[in-house]
N, C-alpha and C positions, 0 to 999 in steps of 0.2 A: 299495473299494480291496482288490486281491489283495494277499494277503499268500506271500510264499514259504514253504512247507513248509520247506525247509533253515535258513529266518532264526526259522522257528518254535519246529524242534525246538535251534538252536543257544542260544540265549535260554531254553528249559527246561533246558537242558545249563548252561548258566552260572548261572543262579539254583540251580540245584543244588549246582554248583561252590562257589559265593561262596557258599550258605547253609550248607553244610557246614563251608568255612573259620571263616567268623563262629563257629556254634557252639564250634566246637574251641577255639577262642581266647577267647571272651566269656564260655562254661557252665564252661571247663575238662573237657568230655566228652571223650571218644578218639573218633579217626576216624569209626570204624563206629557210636559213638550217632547223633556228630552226623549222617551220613548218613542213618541210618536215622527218626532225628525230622524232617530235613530232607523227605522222602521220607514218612513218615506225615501230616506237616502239610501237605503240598502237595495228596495224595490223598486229603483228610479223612477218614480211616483216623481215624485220632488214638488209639491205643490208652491214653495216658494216663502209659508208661511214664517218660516225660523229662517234665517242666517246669523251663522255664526259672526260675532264681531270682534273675538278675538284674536291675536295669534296663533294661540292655542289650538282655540276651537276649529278654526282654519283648515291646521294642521295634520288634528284628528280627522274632521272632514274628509280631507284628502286619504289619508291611510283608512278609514272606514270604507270610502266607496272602493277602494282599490282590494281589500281586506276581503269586506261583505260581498260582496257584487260577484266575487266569487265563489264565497262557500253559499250564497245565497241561491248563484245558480246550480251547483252541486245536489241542494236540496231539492228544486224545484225536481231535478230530473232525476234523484234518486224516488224520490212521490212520485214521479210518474210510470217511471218502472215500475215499480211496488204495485201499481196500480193495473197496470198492464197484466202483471204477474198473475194478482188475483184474476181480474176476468178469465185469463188463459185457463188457471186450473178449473175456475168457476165451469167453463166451457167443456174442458173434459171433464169434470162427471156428469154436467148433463148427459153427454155423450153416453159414459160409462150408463150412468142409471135408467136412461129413457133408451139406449137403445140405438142406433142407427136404421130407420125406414127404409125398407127396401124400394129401389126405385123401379121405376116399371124403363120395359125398353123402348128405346125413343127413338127407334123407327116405328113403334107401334103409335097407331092416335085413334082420336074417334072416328074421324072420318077419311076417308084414302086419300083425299085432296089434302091433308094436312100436314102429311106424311114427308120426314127430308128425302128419303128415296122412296120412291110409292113401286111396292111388288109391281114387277110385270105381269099383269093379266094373260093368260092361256089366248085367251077372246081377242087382245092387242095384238098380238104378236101376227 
């Protein structure tokens, strides 16, 4: 089953949302901890600076990295797709617009000594 890139990345956006609220209200952290712990625990970053000290927060904890850690990596590899994607088309229309060079034949070279099969000479033989 496809999953939509937009329902992917909106469901990273909201467990972001919602875990940063929980914090602020559960740790009693500001904003920008709880984002930032929100955002290290998802990216097992985990620098160590926040822990949670309540039950609570604990407990979120625990359902965030189980939660995130998944739609986290969903994203990662839906961007990379995406990524992929563009280069590929990027590369056919180069293709399209420049052209495919004709290559020359490669038992031809400059010098006969260079040659994968070198003609047999009249003169060898």
């Amino acid at each position: 089953m496809q999953i939509k890139r937009s329902s992917i990345f909106a469901t990273l956006i909201g467990i972001i949302v919602f875990s940063t609220v929980f914090f602020h209200y559960a740790e009693g952290w500001n904003w920008l901890d709880s984002l930032f712990f929100t955002v290290v625990t998802i990216s097992t970053v985990g620098y160590g600076n926040f822990v949670p000290v309540t039950a609570a927060g604990k407990i979120g904890t625990i359902i965030l990295i189980f939660s995130g850690l998944g739609v986290f990596a969903l994203a990662i590899r839906e961007f990379a797709l995406y990524q992929i994607q563009k280069r590929e088309e990027h590369s056919e229309w180069l293709i399209a617009h420049f052209g495919r060079h004709h290559r020359e034949d490669p038992t031809t070279a400059a010098n006969e000594d260079e040659c994968p099969d070198p003609p047999t000479s009249p003169a060898r033989q």
